[in-house]
C-alpha positions as CSV (number, residue, x, y, z in Angstrom):
1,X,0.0,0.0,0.0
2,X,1.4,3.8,-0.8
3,X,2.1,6.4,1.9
4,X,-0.8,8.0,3.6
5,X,-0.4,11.1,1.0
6,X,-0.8,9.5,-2.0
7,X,-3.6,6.8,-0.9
8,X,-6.2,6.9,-3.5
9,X,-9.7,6.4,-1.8
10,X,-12.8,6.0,-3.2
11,X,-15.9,7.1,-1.1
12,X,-19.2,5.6,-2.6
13,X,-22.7,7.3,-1.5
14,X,-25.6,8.2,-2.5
15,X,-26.0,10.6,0.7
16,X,-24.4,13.7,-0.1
17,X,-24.9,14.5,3.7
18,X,-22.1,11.2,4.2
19,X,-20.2,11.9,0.8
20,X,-19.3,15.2,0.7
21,X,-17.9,15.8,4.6
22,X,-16.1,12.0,4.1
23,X,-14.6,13.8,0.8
24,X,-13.5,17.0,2.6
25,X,-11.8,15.5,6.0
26,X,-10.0,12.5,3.4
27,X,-8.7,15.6,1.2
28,X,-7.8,17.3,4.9
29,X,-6.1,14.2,5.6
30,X,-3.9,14.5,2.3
31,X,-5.7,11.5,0.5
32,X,-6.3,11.3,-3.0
33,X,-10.1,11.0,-2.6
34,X,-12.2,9.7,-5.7
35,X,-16.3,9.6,-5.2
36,X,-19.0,7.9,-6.7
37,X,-22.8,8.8,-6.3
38,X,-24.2,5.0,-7.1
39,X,-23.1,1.6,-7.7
40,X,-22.4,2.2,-11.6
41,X,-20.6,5.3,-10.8
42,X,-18.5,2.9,-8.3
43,X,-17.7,-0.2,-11.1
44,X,-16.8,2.7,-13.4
45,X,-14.2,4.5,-11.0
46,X,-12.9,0.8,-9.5
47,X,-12.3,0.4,-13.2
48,X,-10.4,3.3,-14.3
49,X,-8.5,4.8,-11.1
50,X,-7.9,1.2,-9.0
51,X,-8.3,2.8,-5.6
52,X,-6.2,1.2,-2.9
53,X,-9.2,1.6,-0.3
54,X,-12.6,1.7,-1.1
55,X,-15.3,2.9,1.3
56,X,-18.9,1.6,0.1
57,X,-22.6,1.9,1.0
58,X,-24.6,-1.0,0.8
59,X,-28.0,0.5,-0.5
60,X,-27.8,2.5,-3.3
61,X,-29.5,2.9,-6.9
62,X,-29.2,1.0,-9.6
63,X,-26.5,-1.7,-8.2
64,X,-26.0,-2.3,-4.3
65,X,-22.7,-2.1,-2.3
66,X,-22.4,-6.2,-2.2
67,X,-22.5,-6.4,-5.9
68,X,-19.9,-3.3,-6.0
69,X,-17.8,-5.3,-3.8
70,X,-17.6,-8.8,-5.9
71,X,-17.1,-6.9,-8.9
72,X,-13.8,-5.4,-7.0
73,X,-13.0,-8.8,-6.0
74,X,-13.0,-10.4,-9.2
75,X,-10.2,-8.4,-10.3
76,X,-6.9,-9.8,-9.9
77,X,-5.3,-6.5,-9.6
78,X,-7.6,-5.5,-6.8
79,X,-6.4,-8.3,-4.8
80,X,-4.9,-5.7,-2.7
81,X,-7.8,-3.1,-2.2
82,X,-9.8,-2.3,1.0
83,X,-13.1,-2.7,1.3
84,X,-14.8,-0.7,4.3
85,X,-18.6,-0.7,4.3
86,X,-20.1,1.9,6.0
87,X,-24.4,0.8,6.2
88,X,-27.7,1.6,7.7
89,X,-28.3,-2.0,7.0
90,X,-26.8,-3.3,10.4
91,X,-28.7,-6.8,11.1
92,X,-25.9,-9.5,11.4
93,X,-27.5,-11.0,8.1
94,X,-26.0,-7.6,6.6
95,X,-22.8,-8.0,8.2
96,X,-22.7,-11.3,7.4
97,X,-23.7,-10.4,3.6
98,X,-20.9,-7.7,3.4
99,X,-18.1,-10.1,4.4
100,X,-19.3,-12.8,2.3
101,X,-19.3,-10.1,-0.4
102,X,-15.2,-9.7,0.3
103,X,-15.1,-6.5,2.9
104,X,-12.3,-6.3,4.9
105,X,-14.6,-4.2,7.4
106,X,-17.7,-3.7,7.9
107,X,-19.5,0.1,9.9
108,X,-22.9,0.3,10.7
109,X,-23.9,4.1,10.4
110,X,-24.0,6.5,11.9
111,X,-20.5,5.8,12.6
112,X,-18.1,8.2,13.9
113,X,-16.0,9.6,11.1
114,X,-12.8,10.0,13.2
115,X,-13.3,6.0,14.0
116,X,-13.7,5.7,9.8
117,X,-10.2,7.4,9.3
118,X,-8.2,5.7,12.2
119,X,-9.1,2.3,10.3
120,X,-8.4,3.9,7.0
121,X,-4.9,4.4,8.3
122,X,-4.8,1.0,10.1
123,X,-5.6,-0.7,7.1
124,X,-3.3,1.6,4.8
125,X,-0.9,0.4,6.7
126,X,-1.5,-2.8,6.7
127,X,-2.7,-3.7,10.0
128,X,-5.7,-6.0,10.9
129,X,-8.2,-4.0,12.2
130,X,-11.8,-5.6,14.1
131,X,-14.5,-3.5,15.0
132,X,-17.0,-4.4,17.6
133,X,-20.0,-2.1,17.0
């Protein structure tokens, strides 16, 4: 994984009340912060930019998070990325769901956001991080 500054997220909502703050503190943060309004938008960045972490809503238009995150998995050279959910959808059947989908970690909102970047950095690194929300 790259130093912190040149990280390249991509922060997938369809909240812009989530997406845009998430965008400003990761720029804050030095990050090179990519975002995508829905599911298509997300296939289409993971495509083109191959973001080292990815951080994913689960309900969205058009194409959910899960199928979002398979489609990042069935790219060998995404073998590396992060996959951080952050849902509203917080049922273990979700959580369960998001794993089996290949997250790496999994946030019920609301979540707090200075939480969100301390296992953006963990991971980054390439720490194991567990959450026990």
């Amino acid at each position: 994984m790259e130093k912190q500054g040149k990280l390249k997220i991509l922060v997938v909502d369809d909240e812009p009340n989530i997406l845009m703050p998430l965008e400003f503190l990761m720029r804050k943060q030095g990050y090179n912060v990519l975002i995508a309004r829905n599911g298509n938008e997300a296939i289409e960045s993971v495509d083109k930019e191959l973001p080292q972490v990815v951080v994913l809503d689960v309900m969205m238009p058009d194409v959910d998070g899960y199928e979002v995150c398979r489609h990042l998995r069935r790219k060998q050279e995404m073998a590396d990325t992060k996959v951080i959910f952050i849902s509203a959808k917080a049922q273990d059947a979700d959580i369960k769901a998001g794993y089996a989908a290949g997250a790496d970690l999994y946030i019920p909102k609301p979540f707090s956001t200075r939480f969100l970047m301390e296992k953006i950095k963990a991971l980054a690194v390439g720490e194991k991080v567990v959450t026990n929300n």
